[in-house]
Wavefront OBJ file of the C-alpha trace (Angstrom):
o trace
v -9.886 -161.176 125.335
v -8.724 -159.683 128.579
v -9.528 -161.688 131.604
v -10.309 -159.777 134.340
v -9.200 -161.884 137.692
v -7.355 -161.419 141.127
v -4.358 -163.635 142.859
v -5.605 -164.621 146.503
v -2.317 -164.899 148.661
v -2.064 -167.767 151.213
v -1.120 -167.306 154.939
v 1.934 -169.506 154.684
v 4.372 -166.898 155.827
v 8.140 -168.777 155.559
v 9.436 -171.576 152.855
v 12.693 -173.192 153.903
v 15.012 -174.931 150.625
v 17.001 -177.770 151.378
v 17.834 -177.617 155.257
v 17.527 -180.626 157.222
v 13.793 -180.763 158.848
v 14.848 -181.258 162.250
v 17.058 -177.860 161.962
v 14.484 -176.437 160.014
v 11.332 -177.237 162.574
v 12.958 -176.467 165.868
v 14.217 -173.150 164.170
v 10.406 -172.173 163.208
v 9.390 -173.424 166.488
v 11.736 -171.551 168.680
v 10.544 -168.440 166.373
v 7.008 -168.792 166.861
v 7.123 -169.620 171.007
v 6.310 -173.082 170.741
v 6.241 -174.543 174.197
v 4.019 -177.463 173.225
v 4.356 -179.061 169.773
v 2.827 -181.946 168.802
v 4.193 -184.066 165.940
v 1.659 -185.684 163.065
v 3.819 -188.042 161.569
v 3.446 -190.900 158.902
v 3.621 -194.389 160.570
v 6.483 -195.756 158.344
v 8.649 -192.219 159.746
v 7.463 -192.635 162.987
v 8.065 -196.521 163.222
v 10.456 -197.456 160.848
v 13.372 -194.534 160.609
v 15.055 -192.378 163.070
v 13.881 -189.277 160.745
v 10.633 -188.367 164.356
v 14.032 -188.999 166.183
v 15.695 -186.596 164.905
v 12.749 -183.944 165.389
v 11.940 -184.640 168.472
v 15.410 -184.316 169.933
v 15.920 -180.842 168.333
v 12.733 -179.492 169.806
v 14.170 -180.799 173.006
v 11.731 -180.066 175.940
v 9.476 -178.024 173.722
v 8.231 -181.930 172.596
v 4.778 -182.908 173.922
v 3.929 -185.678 172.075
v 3.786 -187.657 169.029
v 1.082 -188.698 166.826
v 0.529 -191.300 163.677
v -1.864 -193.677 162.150
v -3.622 -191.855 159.489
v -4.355 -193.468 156.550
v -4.625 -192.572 153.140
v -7.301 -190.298 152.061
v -7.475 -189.376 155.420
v -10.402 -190.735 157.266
v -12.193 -188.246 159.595
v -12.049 -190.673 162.340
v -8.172 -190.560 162.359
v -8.126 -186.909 162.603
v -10.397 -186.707 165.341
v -8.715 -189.060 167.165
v -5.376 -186.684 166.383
v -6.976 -183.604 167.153
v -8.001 -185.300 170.740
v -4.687 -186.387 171.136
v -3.591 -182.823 170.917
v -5.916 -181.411 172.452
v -5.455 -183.468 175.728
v -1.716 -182.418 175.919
v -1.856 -178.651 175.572
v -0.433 -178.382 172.327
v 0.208 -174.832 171.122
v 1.965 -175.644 167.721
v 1.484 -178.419 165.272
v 4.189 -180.052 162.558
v 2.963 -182.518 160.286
v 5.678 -184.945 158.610
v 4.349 -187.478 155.816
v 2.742 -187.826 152.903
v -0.552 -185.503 151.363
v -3.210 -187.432 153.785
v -0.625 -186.623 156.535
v -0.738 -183.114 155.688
v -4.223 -182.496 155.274
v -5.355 -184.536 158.585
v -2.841 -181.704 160.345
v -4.956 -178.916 158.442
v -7.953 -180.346 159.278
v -6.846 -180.954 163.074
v -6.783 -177.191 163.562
v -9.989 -176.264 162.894
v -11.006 -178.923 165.213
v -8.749 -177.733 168.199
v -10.209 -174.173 167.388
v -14.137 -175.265 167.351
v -13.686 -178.235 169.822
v -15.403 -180.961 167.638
v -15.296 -184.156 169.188
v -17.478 -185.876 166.806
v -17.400 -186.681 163.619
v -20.832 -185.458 162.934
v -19.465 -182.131 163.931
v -17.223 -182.269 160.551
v -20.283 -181.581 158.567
v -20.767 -178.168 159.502
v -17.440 -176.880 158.069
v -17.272 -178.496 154.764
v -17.562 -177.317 151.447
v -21.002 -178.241 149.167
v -21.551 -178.384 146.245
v -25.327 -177.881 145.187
v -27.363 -179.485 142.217
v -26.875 -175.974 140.196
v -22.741 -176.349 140.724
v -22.798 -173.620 143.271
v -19.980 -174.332 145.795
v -21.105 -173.082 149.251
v -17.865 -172.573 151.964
v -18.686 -172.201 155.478
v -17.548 -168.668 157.285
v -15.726 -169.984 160.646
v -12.929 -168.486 162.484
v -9.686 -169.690 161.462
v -7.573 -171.808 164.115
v -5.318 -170.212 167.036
v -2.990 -173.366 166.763
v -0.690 -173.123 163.360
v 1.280 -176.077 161.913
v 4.880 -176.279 160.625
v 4.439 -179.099 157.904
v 7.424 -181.659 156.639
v 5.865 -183.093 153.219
v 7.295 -186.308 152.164
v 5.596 -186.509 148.602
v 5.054 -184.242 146.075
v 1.145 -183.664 145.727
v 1.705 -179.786 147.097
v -1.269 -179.951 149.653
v 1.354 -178.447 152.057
v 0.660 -175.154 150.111
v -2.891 -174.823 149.843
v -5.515 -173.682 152.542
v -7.723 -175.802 151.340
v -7.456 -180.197 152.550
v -9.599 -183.456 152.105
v -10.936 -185.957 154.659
v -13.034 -188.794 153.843
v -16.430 -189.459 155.330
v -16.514 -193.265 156.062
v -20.088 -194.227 156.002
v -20.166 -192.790 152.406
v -17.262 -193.125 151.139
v -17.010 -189.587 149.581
v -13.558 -187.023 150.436
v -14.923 -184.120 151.165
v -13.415 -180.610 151.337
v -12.853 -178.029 153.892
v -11.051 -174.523 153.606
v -9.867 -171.780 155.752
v -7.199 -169.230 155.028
v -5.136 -169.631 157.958
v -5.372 -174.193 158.192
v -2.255 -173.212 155.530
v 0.975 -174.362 157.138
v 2.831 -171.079 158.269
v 6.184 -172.337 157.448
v 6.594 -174.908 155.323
v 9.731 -177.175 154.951
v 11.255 -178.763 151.667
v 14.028 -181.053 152.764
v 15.028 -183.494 150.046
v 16.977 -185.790 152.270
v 13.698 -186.940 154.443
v 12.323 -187.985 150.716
v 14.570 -190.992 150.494
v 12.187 -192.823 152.836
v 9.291 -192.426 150.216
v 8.625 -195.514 148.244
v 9.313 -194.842 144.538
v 5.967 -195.253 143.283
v 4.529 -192.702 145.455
v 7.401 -190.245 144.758
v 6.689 -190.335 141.063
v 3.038 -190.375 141.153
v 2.887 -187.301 143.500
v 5.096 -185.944 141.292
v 2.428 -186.457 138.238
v -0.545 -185.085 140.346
v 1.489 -182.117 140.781
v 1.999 -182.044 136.952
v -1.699 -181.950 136.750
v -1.991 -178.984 138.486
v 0.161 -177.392 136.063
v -1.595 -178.752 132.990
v -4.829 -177.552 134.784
v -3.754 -174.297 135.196
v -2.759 -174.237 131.410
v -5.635 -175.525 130.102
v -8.024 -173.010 132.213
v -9.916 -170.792 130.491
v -9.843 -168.386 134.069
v -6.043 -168.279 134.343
v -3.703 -165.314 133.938
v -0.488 -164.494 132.735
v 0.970 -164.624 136.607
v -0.236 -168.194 137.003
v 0.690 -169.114 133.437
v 4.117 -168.296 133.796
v 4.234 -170.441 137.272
v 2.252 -173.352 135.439
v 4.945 -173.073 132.950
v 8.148 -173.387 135.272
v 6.212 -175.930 137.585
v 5.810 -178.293 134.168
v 9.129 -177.831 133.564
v 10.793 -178.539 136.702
v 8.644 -181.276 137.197
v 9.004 -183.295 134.028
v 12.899 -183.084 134.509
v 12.965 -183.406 137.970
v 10.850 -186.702 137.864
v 13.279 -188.352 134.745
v 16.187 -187.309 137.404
v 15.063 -189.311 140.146
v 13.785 -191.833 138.300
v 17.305 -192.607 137.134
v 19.197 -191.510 140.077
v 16.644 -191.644 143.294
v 19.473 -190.291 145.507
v 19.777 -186.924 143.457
v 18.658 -184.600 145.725
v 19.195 -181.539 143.406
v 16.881 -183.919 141.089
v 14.545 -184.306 144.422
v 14.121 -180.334 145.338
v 13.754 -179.436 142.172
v 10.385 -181.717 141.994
v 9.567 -180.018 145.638
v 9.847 -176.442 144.283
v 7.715 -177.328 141.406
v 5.222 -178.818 143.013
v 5.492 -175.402 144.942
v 4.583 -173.329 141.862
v 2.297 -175.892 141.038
v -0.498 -174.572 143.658
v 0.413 -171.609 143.508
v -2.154 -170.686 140.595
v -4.593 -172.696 142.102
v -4.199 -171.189 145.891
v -4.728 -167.557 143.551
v -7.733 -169.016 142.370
v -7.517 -170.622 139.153
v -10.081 -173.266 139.277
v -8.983 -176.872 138.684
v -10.869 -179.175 135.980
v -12.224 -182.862 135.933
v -8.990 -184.551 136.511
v -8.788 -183.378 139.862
v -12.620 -183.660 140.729
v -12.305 -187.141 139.091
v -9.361 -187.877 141.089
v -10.968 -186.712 144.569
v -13.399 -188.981 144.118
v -11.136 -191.943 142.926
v -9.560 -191.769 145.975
v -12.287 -191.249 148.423
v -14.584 -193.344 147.267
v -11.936 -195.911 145.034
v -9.377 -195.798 147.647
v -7.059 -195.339 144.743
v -4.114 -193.619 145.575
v -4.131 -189.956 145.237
v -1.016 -189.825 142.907
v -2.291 -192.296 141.021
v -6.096 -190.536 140.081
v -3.570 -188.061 138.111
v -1.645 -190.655 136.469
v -4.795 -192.188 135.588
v -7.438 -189.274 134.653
v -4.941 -186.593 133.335
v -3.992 -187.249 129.302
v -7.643 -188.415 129.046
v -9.115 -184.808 130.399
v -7.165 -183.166 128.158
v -8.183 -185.282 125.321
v -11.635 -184.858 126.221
v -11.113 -180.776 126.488
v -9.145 -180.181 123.347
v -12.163 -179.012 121.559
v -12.353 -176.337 123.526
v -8.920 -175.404 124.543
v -6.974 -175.769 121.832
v -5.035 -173.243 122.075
v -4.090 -173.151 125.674
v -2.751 -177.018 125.639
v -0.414 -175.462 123.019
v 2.076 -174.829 125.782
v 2.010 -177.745 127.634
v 2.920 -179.503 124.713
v 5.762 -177.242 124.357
v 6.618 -177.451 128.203
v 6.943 -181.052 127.331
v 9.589 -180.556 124.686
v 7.203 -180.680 121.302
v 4.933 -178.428 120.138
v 4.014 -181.073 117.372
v 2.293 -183.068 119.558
v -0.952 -183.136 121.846
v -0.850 -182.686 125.529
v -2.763 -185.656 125.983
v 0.149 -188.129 123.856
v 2.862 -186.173 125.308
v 1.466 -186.609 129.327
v 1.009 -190.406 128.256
v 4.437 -190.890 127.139
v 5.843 -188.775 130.598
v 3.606 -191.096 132.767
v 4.207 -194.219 131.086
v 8.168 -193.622 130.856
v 8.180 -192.917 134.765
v 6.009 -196.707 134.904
v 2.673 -195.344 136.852
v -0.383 -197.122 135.381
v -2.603 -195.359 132.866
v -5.915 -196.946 133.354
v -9.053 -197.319 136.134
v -8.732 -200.931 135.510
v -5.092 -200.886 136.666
v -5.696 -199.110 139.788
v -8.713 -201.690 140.354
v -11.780 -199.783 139.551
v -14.993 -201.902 137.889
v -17.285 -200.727 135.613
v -20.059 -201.133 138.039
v -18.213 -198.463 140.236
v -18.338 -195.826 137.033
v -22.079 -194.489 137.714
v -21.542 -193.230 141.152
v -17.810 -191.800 140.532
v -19.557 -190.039 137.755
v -22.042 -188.769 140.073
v -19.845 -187.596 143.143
v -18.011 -186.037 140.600
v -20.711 -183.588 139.703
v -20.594 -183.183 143.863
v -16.959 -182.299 143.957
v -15.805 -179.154 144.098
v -14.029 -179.001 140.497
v -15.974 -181.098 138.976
v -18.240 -177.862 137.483
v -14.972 -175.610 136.472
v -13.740 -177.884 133.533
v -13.226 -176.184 130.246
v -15.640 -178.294 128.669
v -18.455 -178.159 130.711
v -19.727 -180.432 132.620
v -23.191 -180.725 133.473
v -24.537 -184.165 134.012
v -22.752 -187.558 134.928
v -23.240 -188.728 131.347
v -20.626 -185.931 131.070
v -18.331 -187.939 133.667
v -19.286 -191.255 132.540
v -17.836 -190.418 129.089
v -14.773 -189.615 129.906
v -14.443 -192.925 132.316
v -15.101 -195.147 129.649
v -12.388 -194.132 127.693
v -10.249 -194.428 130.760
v -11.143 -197.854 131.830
v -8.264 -199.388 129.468
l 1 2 3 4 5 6 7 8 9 10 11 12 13 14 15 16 17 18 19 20 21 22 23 24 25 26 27 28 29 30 31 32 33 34 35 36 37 38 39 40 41 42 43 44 45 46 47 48 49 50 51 52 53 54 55 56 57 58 59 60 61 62 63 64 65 66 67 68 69 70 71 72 73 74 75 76 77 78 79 80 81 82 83 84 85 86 87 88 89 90 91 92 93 94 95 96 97 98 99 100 101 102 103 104 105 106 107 108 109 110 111 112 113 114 115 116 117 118 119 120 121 122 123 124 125 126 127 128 129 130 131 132 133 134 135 136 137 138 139 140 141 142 143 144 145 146 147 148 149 150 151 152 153 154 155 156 157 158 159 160 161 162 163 164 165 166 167 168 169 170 171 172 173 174 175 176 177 178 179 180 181 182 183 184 185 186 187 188 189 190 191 192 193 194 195 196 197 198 199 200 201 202 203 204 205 206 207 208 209 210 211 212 213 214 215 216 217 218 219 220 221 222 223 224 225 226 227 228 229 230 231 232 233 234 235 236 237 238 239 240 241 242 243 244 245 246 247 248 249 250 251 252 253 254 255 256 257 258 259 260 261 262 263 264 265 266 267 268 269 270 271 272 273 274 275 276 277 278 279 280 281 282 283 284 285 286 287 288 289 290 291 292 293 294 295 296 297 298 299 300 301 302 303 304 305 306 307 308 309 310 311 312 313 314 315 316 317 318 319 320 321 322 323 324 325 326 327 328 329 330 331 332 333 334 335 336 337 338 339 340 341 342 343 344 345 346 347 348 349 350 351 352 353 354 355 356 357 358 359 360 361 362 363 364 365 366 367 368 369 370 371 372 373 374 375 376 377 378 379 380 381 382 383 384 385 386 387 388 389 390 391
């Protein structure tokens, strides 16, 4: 059956492979005018390596002033108090350095610079809901006059993707927001600043990026164009990840897991909607505080167990990404995940069974949580799929 469908292009305009970040930002910077730019860097970069350094002194006088402290999941407090920060300075050009909450916190930061919020109440009115039918309403707002340069330090792919997280405290729920132009306009992919990233985190970004190529495979809305991304993303990935695993200072090893996390959001950026790993995962993380990589690590062979009915046919080639087309999706992500020693159940990454109603029903809230190939319509939905993933 033909599936009629269109590929939405980001506004990330420049992608730079394997030059040093400091070289790589002050380049983009001098390029784009910036007389102002404010840093949003992780605290272990910023406090515990020269890497902010080494940034800083290439922008030279062009430096305003340099920000960390946001945690993981990113907290809307944090990025207000960020956004203030660069507000009160001037700044005219943003670069995030760190990790996915990192990234989105700098996406989100525009949008406040643009619309002056200064509360966190204020947050409300530009995030994404998602009704009781599954309709997903996005607010219409201008898009920010301040761009960012982003430095990603992991391998989740937010970098790529217009569209970023923050978590509202008093709830305990990560919400979304989107704009085309919160994208990073130039993004850079140095493997060398990747040494600093702890292990774990490398490889379990790495898996939540592999679940946005299984996703895309296992749609039912995808195309050929995002197929054949899915594909090479899957296959980069799963290599890449056994590379560094057994050498972690391979940096060919290291940028081939950054340009596969690249084509990993690509399809999704074009529109390919994601299924309940990731809408499980959001709300893992949000509301769990498990780590983001982790949610994938987690949630992802058990989705595609739970879809298989249905899909069949499309799972057919991540099995063969995966090196055997004998074997399910499901067994082969188990043995990838297992092999690169993340944890494969919610009681590993410390979630009760009394915490499995309401992730079930945030889930239904979350943006993906109505586009899985199976549908889902009601937390019972959700609530089977948890069980089987408690352990």
């Amino acid at each position: 059956m033909l599936v009629k469908s269109q590929v939405v292009l980001s506004a990330t305009e420049r992608v730079s492979l394997g030059m040093p970040a400091a070289e790589a930002v002050a380049e983009e910077s001098s390029n784009r005018g910036g007389r102002k730019v404010f840093i949003l860097a992780s605290s272990h970069l910023n406090q515990k390596t020269d890497e902010i350094r080494r940034i800083e002194a290439a922008l030279g006088s062009s430096h305003i002033a340099t920000h960390d402290g946001i945690h993981p999941h990113a907290p809307r407090c944090e990025i207000l108090k960020a956004a203030e920060h660069a507000r009160s300075v001037g700044a005219d050009l943003i670069v995030t350095v760190g990790g996915g909450s990192v990234t989105d916190a700098g996406k989100i930061m525009l949008i406040c610079l643009k619309h002056n919020i200064t509360t966190v109440e204020q947050f409300d009115n530009f995030r994404t809901r998602v009704e009781e039918d599954g309709t997903v309403t996005n607010p219409v707002f201008d898009g920010p006059d301040v761009r960012a340069i982003c430095v990603p330090t992991t391998l989740s792919g937010g970098e790529f993707n217009p569209l970023s997280g923050a978590t509202d405290e008093k709830i305990k729920q990560k919400q979304a927001y989107s704009q085309r132009d919160m994208v990073p306009v130039c993004v850079v992919l140095d493997p060398a600043i990747t040494l600093h990233t702890p292990e774990w985190l490398w490889l379990s970004t790495g898996v939540r990026s592999v679940d946005h190529a299984t996703e895309t495979l296992a749609s039912m809305l995808s195309n050929d164009f995002c197929d054949g991304l899915a594909d090479s993303a899957l296959r980069l990935l799963a290599e890449g990840l056994w590379e560094v695993k057994a050498n972690p200072e391979n940096l060919d090893a290291r940028l081939k897991c950054q340009i596969g996390a690249w084509q990993s959001m690509i399809p999704i950026i074009a529109g390919v909607p994601m299924g309940a790993s990731h809408a499980i995962g959001h709300v893992l993380g949000g509301t769990c505080n498990v780590p983001h990589g982790y949610t994938s690590c987690v949630m992802s062979p058990f989705v595609q167990a739970y879809n298989v009915e249905v899909n069949a046919h499309r799972q057919k080639r991540i099995s063969a990404c995966l090196g055997d087309s004998s074997k399910s999706a499901s067994e082969l992500l188990d043995t990838l995940i297992r092999g690169l020693g993340m944890p494969r159940s919610l009681r590993e990454v410390g979630v009760t069974e009394n915490q499995l109603q309401l992730i079930a029903d945030y889930t239904l809230e979350d943006i993906c949580g109505r586009t899985n190939p199976r549908p889902i319509n009601k937390s019972e939905d959700v609530m089977s799929i948890l069980r089987t993933a408690m352990g």
